[in-house]
N, C-alpha and C positions, 0 to 999 in steps of 0.2 A: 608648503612648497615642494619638499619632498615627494611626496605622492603625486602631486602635478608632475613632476620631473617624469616621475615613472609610469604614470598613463599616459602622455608625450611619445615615451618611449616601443610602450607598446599598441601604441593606435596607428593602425594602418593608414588613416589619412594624413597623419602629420609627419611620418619615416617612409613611407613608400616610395619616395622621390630618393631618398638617401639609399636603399635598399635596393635598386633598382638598378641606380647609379654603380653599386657596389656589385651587383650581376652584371651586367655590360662588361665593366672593366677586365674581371674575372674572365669571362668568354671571349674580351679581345686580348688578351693578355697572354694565353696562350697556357702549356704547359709548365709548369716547375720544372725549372733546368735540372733541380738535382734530383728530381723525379727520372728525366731522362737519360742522367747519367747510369742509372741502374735497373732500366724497361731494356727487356731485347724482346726479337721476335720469339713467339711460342713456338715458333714451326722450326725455324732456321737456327736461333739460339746467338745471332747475329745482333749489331747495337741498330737503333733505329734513329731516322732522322725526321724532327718535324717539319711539316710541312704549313704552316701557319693561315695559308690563305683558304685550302681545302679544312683545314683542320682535323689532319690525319696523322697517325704515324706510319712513316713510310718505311719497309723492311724490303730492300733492293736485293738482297741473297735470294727472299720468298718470293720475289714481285710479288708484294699484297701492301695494301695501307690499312691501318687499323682506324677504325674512324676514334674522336673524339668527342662524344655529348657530357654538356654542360658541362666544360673542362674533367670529366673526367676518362683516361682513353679507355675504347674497349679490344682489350685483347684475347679477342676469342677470334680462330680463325675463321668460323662459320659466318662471322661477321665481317670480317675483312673483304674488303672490293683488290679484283686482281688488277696489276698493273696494265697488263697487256694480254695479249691471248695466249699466253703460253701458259701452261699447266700448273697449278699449284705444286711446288715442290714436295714431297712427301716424307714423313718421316721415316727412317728405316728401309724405304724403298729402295733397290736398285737402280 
């Protein structure tokens, strides 16, 4: 029975409904709080706020939102969409 347990386990047709389930939640579920107690913006160095429905983090000093795939965010700013049309803030610039 043991072995039955364990092919069970590893068979895609008998866990992928559980497996599945356990992704959705994860992707709606959003960021770890204590993940975003210590993310700031790359550019700014400011804290960031999620944004749960875009599923972005949002850095209001930079205007830029950092996107997030498959829970996890990406903080590159080549990757961040700007908020509005005003210029990415620059580091060290004037």
């Amino acid at each position: 029975m043991t072995d039955d347990n364990r092919s069970q386990k590893n068979d895609p047709e008998t866990s992928g409904a559980d497996t599945s389930g356990r992704e959705k939640s994860a992707n709606t579920r959003g960021v770890d709080p204590k993940l975003l107690e210590i993310l700031v913006c790359p550019m700014s160095k400011k804290p960031l706020r999620y944004d749960p429905e875009r599923q972005e983090l949002i850095s209001d000093a930079a205007g830029l939102a950092y996107p997030i795939r498959d829970g996890i965010p990406i903080m590159l700013v080549d990757e961040a969409r700007r908020l509005d049309d005003r210029p990415a803030a620059q580091g060290g610039a004037p």
